[in-house]
Each structure stands twice: as C-alpha cells, then as structure tokens.
C-alpha positions in Angstrom: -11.1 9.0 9.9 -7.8 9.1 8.3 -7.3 6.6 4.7 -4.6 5.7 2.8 -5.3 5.4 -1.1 -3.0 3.2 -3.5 -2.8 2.7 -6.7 -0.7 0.5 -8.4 -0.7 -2.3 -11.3 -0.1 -6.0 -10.8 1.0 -8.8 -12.9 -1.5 -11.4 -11.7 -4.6 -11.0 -9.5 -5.0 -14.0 -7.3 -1.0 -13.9 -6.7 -1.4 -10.3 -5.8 -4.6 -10.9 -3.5 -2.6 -14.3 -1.6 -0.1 -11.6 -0.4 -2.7 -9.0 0.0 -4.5 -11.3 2.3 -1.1 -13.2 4.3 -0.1 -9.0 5.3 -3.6 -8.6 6.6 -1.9 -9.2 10.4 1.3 -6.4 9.8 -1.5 -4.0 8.0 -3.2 -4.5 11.7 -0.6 -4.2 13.8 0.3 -1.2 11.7 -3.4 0.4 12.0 -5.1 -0.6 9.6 -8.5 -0.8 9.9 -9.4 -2.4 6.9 -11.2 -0.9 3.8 -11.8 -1.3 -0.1 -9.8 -3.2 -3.1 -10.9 -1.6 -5.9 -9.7 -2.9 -9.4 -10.2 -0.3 -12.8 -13.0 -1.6 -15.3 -11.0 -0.4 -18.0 -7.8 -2.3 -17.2 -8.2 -5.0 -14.4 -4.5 -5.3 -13.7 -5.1 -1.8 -12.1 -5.9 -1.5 -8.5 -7.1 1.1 -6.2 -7.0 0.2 -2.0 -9.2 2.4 0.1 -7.8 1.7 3.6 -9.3 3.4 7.0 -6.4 3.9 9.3 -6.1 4.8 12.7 -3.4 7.7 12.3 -1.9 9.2 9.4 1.0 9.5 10.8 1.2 5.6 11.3 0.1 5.1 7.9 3.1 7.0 6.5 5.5 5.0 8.6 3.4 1.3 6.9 4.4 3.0 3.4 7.6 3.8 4.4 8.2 0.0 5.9 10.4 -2.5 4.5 7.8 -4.9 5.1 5.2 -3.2 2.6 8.2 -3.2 -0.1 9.1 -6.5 0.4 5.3 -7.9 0.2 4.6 -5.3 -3.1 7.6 -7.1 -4.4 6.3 -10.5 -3.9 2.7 -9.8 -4.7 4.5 -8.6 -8.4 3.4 -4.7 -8.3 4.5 -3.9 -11.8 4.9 -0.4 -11.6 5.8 2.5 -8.8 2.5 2.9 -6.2 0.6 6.3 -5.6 -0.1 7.2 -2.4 -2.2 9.1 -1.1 -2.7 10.4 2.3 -6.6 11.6 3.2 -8.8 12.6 5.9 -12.2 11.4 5.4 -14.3 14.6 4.4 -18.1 15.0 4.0 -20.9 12.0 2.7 -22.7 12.7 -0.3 -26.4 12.0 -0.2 -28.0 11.5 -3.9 
C-alpha cells in the first residue's frame, strides 16, 4: 500500500488538529485512506503523519495542491514539511 510520511512542526496542537480534522473530506477525495498522527516525545510541537494512500502518484499531486498549503498555513506549520513518498514494505514480527 502506498503512504505518505510528514513531518513538520506546529505552533499549537489543538489549532493544528481543528484543521487536520476540517481537511479530512479533501484528504478523501484526494485518496487518503487515513492513517497515523504521530507527535515526537522529545519535542511535542513535532509531528509525524503516517497516511495509507490509494496512489502515489495522487499523493504527490495532494502535496503539490494549493489546498494542502493553504490549510498547513492555517493550521500554523512553523517550519518547511518533509515528505516522504513510501510503498509499504515487509511486517516485522518480534
């Protein structure tokens, strides 16, 4: 299953999560098939989004939107995103 992985820093949680959760629609009609939020133990402002996606091809066209950089901008991303583009590889069992 393709995923998209970003990282990125934000000035306030529950602002940033308000947006997260209003885009949920456009991330939908876009592919997404939902995922994780991850946020750093070291520095909570920090968060990591696992998201399964239908195409990764799709999912570069979502990062590329002006929709996702006008919702970053009002969910008060402080700092430039990473993005990653992955294909989901094997399970580890422990």
């Amino acid at each position: 299953m393709p995923l998209l992985l970003i990282r990125h820093r934000i000035a306030s949680y529950p602002t940033w999560r308000a947006v997260f959760d209003e885009h949920e629609v456009l991330r939908r009609a876009n592919g997404s098939r939902g995922g994780q939020v991850f946020r750093s133990a070291a520095d909570p402002r920090e968060i990591l989004l696992l998201l399964d996606w239908d195409d990764l091809e799709r999912a570069r066209l979502f990062v590329d939107s002006d929709d996702l950089r006008e919702a970053m901008a009002q969910a008060g991303i402080t700092d430039q995103p990473d993005f990653w583009f992955l294909e989901e590889g094997e399970r580890l069992i422990v």
